[in-house]
N, C-alpha and C positions, 0 to 999 in steps of 0.2 A: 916390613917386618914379617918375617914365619910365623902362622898361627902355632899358637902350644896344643902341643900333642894332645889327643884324646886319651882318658883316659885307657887302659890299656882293656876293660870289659866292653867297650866301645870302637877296639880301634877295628876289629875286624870283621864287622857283621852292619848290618841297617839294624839303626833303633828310633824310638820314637822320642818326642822331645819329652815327652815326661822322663824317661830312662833315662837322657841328658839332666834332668833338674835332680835325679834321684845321684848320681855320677859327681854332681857338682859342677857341670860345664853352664856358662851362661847364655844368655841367650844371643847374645853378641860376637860370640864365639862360634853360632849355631849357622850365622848368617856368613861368614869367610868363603872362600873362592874356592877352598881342597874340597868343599863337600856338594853331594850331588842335594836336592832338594826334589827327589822324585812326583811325590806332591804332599800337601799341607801337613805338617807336623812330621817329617818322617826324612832321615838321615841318612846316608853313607858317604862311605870314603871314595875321592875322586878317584885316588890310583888304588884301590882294592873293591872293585866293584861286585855283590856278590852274585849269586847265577841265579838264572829262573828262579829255580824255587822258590831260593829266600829272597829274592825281590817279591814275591806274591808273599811270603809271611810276613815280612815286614809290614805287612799293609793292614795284619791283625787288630791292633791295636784301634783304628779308624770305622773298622766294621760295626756298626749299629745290631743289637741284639734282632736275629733272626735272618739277618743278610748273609749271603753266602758268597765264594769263588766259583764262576761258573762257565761255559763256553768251553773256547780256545784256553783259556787261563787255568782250568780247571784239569783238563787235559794234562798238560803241563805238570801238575802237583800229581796227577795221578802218572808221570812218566810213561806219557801216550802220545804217538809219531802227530805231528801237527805241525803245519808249515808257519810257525810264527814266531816271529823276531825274540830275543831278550829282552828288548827295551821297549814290546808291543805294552798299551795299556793292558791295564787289568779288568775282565771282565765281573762283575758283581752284580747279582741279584737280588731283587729285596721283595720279600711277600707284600703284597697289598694288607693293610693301607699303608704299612712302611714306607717312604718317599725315598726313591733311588738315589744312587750317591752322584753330585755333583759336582767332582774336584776332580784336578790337574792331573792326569796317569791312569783316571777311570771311565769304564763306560759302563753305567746303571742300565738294567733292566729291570722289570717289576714280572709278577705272577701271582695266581693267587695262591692260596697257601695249600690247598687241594692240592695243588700239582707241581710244589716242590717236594726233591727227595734227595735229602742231603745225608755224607757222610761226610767222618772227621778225616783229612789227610793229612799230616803232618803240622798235628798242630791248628787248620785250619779249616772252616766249614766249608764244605764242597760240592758240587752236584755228583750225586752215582755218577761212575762209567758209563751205564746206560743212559741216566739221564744227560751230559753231556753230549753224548754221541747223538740225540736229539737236537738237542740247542744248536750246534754244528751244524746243521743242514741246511741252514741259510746261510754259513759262511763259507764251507768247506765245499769243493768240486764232488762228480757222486764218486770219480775214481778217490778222492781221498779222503773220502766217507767210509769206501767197501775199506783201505788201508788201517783207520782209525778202527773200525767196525771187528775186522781180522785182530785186531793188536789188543782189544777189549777183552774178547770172547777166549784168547790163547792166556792169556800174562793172570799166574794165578791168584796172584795181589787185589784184582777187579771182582774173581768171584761172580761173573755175569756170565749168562750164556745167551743161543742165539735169541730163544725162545723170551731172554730178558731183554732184549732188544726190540723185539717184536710187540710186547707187552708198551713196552714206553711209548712205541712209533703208535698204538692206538689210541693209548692215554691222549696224545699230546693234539688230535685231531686235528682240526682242518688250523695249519702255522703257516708260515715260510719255511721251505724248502722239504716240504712234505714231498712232493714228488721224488725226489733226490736221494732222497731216505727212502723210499719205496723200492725204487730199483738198488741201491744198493745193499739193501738186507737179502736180497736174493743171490749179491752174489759175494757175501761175507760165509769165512771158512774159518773153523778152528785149527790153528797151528799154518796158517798165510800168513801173507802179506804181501810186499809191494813185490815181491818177487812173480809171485801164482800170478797177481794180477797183471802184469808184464806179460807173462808168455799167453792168456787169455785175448791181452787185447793185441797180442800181434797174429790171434788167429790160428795157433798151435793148440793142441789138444791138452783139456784143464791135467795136469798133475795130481795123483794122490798124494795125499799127504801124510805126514806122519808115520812115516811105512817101516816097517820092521826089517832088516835083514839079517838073514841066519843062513848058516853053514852046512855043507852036506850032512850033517847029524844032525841038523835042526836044532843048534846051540845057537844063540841072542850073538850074535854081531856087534848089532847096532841098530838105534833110529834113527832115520834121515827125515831133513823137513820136507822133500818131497822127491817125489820117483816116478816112473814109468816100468811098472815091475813085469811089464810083458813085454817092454823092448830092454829090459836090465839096464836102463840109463836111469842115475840117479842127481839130483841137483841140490847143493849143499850151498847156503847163503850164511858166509862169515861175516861176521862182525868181529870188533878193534876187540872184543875179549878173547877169540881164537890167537890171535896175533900174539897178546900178551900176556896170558896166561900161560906159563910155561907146560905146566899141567896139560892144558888142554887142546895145547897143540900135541903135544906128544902122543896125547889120547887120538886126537884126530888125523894123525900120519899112521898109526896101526889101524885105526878104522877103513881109512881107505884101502889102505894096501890090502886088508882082508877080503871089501869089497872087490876090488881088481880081479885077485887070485879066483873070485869067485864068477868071474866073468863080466860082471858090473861096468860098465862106463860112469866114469866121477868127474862131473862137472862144477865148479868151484865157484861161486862169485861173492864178489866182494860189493860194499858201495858203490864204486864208481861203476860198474856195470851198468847197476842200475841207475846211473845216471848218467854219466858224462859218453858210454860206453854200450849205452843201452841196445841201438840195431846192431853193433859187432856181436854182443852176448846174445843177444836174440837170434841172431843169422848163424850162429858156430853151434847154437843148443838144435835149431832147424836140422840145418847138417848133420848132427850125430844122430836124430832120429830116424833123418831118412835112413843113415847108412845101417843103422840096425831094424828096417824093415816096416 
């Protein structure tokens, strides 16, 4: 027989089972085959699963007064590049003497209360930016340290800079992955990313970033996220919001062409460059340096 339908404030989201006894679903109902059982007390729908996020909000409800969202997890809620799954656990913190959580989709860590710094994100208590970007250095490689590091210090949401990075990496003293963090704050940039860090580590010369371009009157162009303004090559990293935002491609087809007229070479890339496509993008950006000198 088909389970009955949830009610309809439940049918689309993760809830917790007290939400279910508030709903009026039973508990017998809770236990059927449609629903995912993430871990202890806590619900969704098999074929409407929801994303990151709210897979970590969901998990609200479980958190013991003073525990936090932290790591890789935390990341995540602050919409920060990190290589890990949707259906990775969730990482959580808990100040001493608070006792770390020990259920099915979690992985506890403890600290003292000194040296947690948590902020609210969506709803949920979180490690700073900075302070994540710490906790990470024992999970994360250091090239995808300097990428998280870059994406912290740019994205204005974070409100961290590098000098707040710096700050945490001395706080947090002798950890795992201190080393890792060491080198990689030397080579974290405001307004990088995995792009800068690409053409770096294939051994081509660092890109400025951020760079203005203007017109023989010295009228504003455009900003580019990074350029070679002594060989006029400049390199543009799209992402799926150039593509479909109609707006913004349109903006971005007058941009370049102004660049051009101006003498400029406009080098384009997209994700897969940077990954699937990487030594081709690497080897054609080479070439257009040499040829301009």
């Amino acid at each position: 027989m088909r389970p009955r339908p949830l009610p309809p404030a439940l049918r689309n989201r993760a809830f917790d089972v007290h939400a279910a006894d508030r709903a009026g679903v039973s508990r017998q109902r809770l236990r059927r085959s449609d629903l995912v059982r993430p871990t202890r007390s806590v619900r969704w729908a098999r074929d409407r699963p929801p994303d990151a996020v709210h897979r970590i909000r969901a998990l609200r409800p479980v958190l013991l007064p003073g525990q936090f969202v932290s790591h890789v997890s935390a990341a995540v809620l602050w919409g920060l590049p990190v290589p890990v799954d949707d259906e990775a656990p969730v990482h959580v913190t808990s100040p001493i003497p608070t006792a770390q959580p020990r259920r099915t989709g979690l992985v506890g860590h403890r600290i003292t209360p000194d040296r947690a710094d948590v902020a609210e994100r969506w709803g949920m208590p979180a490690s700073t930016p900075a302070a994540l970007w710490v906790d990470c250095g024992a999970m994360l490689t250091t090239d995808e340290l300097v990428v998280l590091g870059d994406a912290i210090v740019t994205e204005p949401r974070c409100r961290t800079t590098i000098d707040d990075l710096r700050t945490a990496l001395v706080r947090a003293g002798a950890r795992a992955g201190v080393r890792k963090l060491r080198t990689a704050i030397e080579l974290v940039r405001v307004g990088a990313g995995s792009a800068r860090l690409a053409i770096v580590r294939a051994g081509l010369p660092e890109p400025e970033l951020q760079v203005e371009i203007r017109d023989e009157a010295g009228s504003f162009v455009g900003r580019v996220d990074m350029a070679y303004p002594r060989h006029r090559v400049l390199i543009e990293y799209e992402g799926d919001h150039h593509r479909t935002d109609a707006a913004q491609w349109a903006s971005d087809l007058r941009r370049y062409r102004e660049a051009e007229r101006l003498g400029w070479v406009v080098v384009r890339w997209s994700r897969s460059d940077l990954t699937r496509y990487l030594a081709e993008a690497i080897g054609h950006l080479r070439s257009v340096l040499t040829r301009r000198g």
